[in-house]
C-alpha positions in Angstrom: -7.5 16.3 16.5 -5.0 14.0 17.0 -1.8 14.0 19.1 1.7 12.9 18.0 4.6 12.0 19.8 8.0 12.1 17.6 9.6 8.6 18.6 13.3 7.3 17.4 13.8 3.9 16.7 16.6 2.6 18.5 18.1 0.1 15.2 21.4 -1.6 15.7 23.8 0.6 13.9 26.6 -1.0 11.5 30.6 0.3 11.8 31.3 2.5 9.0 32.2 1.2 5.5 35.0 2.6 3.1 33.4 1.3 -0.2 36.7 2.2 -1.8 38.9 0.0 0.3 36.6 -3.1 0.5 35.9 -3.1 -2.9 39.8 -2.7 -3.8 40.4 -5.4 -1.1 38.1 -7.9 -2.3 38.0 -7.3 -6.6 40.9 -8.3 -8.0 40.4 -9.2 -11.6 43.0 -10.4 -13.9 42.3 -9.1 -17.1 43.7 -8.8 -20.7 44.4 -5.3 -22.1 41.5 -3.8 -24.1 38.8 -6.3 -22.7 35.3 -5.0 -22.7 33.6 -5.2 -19.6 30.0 -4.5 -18.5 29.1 -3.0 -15.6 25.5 -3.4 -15.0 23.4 -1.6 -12.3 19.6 -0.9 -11.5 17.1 1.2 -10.5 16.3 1.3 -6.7 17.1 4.1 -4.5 20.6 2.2 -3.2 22.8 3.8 -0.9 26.9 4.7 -2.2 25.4 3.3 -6.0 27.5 5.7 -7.6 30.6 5.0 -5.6 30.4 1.3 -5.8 30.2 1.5 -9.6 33.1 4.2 -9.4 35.4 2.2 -8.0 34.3 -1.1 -10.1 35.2 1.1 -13.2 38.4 2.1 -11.8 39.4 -1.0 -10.4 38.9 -2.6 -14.0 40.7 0.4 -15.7 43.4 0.0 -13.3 43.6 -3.8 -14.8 43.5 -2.6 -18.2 39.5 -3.1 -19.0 37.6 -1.2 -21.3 34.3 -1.2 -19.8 30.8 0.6 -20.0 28.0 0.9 -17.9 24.9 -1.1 -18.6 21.2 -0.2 -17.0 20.1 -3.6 -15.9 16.3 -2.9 -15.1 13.8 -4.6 -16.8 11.2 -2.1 -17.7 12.1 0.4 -15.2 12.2 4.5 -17.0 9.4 3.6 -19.4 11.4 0.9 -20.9 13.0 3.6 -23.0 17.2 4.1 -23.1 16.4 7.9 -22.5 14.2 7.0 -19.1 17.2 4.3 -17.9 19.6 6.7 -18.4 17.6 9.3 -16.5 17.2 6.7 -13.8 20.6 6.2 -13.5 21.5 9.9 -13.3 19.6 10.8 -10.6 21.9 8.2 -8.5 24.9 9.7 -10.0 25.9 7.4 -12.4 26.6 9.3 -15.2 29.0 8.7 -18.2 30.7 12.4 -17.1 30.9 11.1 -13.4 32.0 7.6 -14.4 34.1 8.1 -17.2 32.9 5.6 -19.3 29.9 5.5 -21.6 26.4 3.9 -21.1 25.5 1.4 -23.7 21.2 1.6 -22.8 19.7 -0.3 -25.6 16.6 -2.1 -25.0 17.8 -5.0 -27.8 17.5 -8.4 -26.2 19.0 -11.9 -27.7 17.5 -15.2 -26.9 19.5 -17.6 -25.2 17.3 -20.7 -25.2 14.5 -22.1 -22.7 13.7 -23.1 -19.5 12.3 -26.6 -18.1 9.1 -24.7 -18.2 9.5 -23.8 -21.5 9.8 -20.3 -21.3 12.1 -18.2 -23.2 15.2 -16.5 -21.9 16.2 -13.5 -23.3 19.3 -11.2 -22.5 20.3 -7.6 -22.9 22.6 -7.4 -25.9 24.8 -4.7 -25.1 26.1 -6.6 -22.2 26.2 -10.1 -24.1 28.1 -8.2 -26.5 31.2 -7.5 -24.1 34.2 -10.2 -23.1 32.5 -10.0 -19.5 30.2 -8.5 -17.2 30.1 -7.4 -13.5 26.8 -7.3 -11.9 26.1 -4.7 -8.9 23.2 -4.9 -6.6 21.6 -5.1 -3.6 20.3 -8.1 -1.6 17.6 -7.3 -0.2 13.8 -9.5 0.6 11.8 -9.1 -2.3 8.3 -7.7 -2.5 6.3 -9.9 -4.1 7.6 -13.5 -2.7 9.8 -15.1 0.2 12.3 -17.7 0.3 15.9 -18.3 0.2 16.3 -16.0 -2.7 15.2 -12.4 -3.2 15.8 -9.2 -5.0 19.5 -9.3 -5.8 22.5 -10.5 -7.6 20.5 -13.5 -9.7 17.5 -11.6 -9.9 19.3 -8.9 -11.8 20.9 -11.8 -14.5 17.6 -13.1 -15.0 15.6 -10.5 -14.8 17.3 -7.0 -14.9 19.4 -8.2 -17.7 16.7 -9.6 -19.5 14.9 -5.6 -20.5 11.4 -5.1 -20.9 11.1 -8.2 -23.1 12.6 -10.5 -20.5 11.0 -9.3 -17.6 7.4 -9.1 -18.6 7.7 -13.1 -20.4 9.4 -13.7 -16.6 6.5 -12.2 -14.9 3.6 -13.7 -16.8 5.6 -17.3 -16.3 5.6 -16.4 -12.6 2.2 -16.3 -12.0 1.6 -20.0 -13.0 5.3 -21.3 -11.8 6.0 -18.6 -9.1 8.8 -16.1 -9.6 11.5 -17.6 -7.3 11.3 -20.6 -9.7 11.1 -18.5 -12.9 14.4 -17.1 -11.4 16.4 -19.9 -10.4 15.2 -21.6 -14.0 16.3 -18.7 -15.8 19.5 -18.3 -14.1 20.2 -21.7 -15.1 20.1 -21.0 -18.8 21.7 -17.5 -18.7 25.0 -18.2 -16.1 26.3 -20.7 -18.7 25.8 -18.6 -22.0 26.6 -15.5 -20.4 30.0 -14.3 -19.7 30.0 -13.1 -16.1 33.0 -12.1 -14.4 31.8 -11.0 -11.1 29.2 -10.2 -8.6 29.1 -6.8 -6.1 26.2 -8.0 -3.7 25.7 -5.3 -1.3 24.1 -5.0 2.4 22.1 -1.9 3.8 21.3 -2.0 7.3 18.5 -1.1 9.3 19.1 2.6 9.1 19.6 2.2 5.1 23.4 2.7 5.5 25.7 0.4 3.1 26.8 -2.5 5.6 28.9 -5.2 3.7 30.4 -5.2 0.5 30.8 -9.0 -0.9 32.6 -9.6 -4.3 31.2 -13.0 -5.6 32.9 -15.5 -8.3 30.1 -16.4 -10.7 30.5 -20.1 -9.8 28.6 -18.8 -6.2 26.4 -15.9 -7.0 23.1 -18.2 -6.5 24.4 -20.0 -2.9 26.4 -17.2 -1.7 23.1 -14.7 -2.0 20.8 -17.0 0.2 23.4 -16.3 3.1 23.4 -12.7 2.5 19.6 -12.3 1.7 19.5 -14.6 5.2 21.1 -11.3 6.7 19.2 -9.0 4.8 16.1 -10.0 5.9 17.2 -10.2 9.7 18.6 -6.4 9.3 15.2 -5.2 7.9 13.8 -2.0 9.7 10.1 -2.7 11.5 7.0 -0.2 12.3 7.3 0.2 16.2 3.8 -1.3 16.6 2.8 -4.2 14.5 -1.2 -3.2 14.7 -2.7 0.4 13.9 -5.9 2.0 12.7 -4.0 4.3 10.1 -0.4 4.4 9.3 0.2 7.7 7.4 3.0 7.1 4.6 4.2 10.6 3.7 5.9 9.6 0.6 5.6 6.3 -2.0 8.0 5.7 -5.1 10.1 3.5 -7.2 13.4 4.6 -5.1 11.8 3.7 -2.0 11.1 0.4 -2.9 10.0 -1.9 -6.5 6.8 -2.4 -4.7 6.4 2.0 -4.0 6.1 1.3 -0.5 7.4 -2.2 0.8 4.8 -5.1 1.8 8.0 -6.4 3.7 7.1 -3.3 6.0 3.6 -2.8 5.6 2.1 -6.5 4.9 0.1 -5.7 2.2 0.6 -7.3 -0.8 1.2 -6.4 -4.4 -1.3 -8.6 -5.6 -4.2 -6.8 -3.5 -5.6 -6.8 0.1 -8.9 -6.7 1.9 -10.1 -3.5 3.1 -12.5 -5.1 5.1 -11.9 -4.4 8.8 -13.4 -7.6 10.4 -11.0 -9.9 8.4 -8.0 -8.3 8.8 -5.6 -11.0 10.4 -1.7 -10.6 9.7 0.8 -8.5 11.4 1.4 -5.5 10.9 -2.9 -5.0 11.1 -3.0 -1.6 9.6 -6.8 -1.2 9.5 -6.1 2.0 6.9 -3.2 3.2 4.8 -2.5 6.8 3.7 -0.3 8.2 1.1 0.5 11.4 1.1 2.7 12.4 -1.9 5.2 10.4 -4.7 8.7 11.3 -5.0 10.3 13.0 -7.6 12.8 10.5 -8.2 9.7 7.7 -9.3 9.1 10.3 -12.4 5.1 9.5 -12.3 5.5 5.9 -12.2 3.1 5.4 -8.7 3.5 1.5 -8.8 1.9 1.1 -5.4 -0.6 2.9 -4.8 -3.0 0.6 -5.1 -2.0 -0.7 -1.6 -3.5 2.3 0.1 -6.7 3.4 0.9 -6.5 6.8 0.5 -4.0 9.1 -1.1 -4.2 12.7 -1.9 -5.5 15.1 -5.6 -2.1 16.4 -5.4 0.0 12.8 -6.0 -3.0 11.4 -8.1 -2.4 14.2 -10.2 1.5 13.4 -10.5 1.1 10.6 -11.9 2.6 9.5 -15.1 -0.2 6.8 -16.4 2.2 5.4 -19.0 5.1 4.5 -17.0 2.8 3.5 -14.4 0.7 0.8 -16.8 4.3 0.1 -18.5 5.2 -1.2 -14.8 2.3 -2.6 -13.8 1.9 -4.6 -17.1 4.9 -6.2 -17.4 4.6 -7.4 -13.4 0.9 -8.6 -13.8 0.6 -5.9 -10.4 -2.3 -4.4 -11.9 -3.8 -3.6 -8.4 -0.4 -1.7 -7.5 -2.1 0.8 -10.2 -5.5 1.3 -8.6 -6.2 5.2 -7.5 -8.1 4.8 -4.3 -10.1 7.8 -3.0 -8.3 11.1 -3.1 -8.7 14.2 -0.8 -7.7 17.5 -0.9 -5.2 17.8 2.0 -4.3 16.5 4.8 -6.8 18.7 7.2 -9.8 17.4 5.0 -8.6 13.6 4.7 -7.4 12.6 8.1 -11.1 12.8 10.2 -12.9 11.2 7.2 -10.3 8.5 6.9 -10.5 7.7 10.4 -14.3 7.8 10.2 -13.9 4.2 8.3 -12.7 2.6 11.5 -15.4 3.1 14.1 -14.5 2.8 17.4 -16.4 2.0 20.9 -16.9 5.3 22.5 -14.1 6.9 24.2 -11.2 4.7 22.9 -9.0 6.7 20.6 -7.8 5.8 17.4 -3.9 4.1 16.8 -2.4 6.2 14.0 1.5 5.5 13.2 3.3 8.4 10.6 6.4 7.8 8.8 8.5 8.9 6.4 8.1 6.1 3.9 9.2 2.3 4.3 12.8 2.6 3.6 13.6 5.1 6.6 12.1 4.0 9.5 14.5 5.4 11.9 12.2 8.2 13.0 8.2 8.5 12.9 5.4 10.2 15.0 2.8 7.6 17.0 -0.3 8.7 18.2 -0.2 9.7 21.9 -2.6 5.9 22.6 0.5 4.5 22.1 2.1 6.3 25.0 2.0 3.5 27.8 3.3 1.2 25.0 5.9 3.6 24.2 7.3 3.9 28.2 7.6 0.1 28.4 9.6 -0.1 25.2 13.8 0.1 25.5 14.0 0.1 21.7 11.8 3.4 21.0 12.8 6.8 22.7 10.2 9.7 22.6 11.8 12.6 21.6 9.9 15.0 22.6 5.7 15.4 24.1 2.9 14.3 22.6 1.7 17.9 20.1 -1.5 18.5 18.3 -1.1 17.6 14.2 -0.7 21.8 13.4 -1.8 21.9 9.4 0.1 24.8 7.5 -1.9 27.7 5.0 -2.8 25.2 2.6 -4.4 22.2 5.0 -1.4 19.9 4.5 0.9 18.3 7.8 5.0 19.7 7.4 7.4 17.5 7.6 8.1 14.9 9.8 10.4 16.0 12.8 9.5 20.0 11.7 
């Protein structure tokens, strides 16, 4: 069987952050007494969420607001208020924790058309209020490139916009593409809608909150290209851009929209070929597998489709509702194709690497990690070991070990 070496990658660390003084720095809105303000925030796994929208409520209590928390996620928790609110909770955002209520209705309004003729709908509860603060992070998105990406205006246009909005957004996007359906519908929405602020937020390379930025509404959409331009450069690698099977130990909707990020992986939402002789783009990972779903994802396994393999245990943890909710309203119906399933890890790892023959003697390239959000530490295969000596960015942390399997066939954890 194979041997592993445990390898840290050596990722430019940021100076620590006090959320509560930047944001008190930076937010200073002047507000009438008893104004209604929402709060809106979403449904990825994103570091200090809850004490970001904390200190937003406080700040606007301090300035006499009245606001409430708004789940700004398209079709995210089933599309239901319960499943937002669940969402939500599990980051800590609460109405006990927060102090304020959650206003989770799924009711949109429409506020007109785009050039393209597609209709723009809005989250009511958050029309309803004298203004609204939008928190998210920049980050690259997973299903296009260019100046913009997931993040501040994706959240007005999309986020904002509930089930409704988001899957007429999605099926415009596959004719016009979705960076335009965003921009477009951002045009309609920033001048009806009553926005009084932006929290963009930055996560490094080790998923730690780097920068706080308070934007005016006036320069949400060219003030995000900068910070997406530093998002993207910030973005954690694999530490080998070409592999015969990267093992994924964990996919989900807090990990990434996409389950497991093609920013990381190259392999897109949309489908891939499986087919080793036309495999072209870095990162080349000839084979991809999953291992398990988090808890936090509640069943929705939006993703998997991008692996090859995956195991009976997350097939069977899979919530097909939520799952076809998400994939419908994208059009990423492939994200929700089961690929073949083994038993454990002991069974699936020699047949797997049976798909990608090899001349004799040469030994496979396998790369493990954690998921594609933490990237910090993963196992390589001990063929990487000459690789590994000439890098200054990768440190071995310890000699190359035969993959042990515990009672029930399955590999612990990574670093155990």
């Amino acid at each position: 069987m194979l041997k592993m070496i445990p390898v840290r990658q050596k990722f430019p660390a940021s100076p620590p952050l006090d959320v509560r003084a930047s944001l008190r720095r930076d937010f200073k809105p002047k507000l009438k007494p008893g104004t209604r303000i929402a709060v809106g925030a979403g449904s990825r796994g994103i570091t200090n969420l809850a004490a970001v929208v904390g200190e937003v409520v406080a700040i606007l209590r301090d300035a006499g607001a009245k606001s409430f928390i708004v789940p700004a996620m398209g079709s995210h928790g089933g599309a239901t208020p319960e499943g937002q609110i669940q969402i939500l909770s599990e980051y800590g955002v609460t109405e006990a924790a927060m102090g304020v209520p959650i206003h989770a209705s799924m009711e949109t309004v429409e506020l007109g058309t785009t050039e393209d003729g597609v209709p723009v709908r809005f989250g009511k509860a958050a029309l309803d209020s004298d203004g609204i603060v939008v928190i998210n992070r920049v980050k690259p998105h997973t299903d296009f490139g260019g100046p913009l990406g997931s993040g501040i205006v994706k959240m007005i246009a999309i986020g904002f916009g509930k089930q409704a909005g988001a899957a007429a957004y999605h099926a415009a996007a596959s004719r016009l593409g979705m960076e335009r359906v965003i921009r477009t519908v951002s045009k309609v929405v920033l001048p009806k809608v009553p926005i009084l602020a932006a929290v963009a937020l930055l996560e490094d390379t080790y998923h730690a909150t780097a920068k706080i930025v308070v934007l005016p509404a006036g320069e949400v959409e060219t003030r995000e290209e900068e910070i997406q331009a530093e998002a993207r450069r910030l973005m954690p690698k694999l530490p080998f851009d070409e592999m015969d099977l990267l093992i994924v130990d964990r996919l989900g909707k807090n990990i990434s929209g996409a389950g497991m990020d093609p920013n990381i992986t190259g392999r897109g939402v949309h489908g891939y070929t499986s087919k080793l002789s036309e495999q072209k783009t870095r990162p080349l990972i000839r084979r991809l597998y999953v291992r398990d779903l988090t808890p936090e994802s509640h069943g929705n396994a939006i993703g998997i489709g991008m692996a090859d393999f995956t195991t009976t245990r997350l097939a069977a943890s899979i919530d097909a509702a939520a799952t076809g909710m998400n994939a419908l309203t994208s059009l990423s119906i492939n994200s929700f194709k089961i690929p073949l399933a083994f038993d454990n890890d002991r069974i699936a790892l020699p047949k797997i690497l049976g798909t990608v023959p090899l001349s004799d003697g040469q030994p496979h390239h396998v790369i493990r990690i954690h998921d594609t959000l933490n990237l910090g530490t993963v196992e390589v295969s001990e063929s990487y070991a000459a690789e590994l000596a000439a890098r200054a960015d990768l440190e071995a942390l310890g000699p190359a070990r035969e993959m042990v399997f515990g009672p029930d066939g399955n590999l612990p954890a990574i670093g155990s």
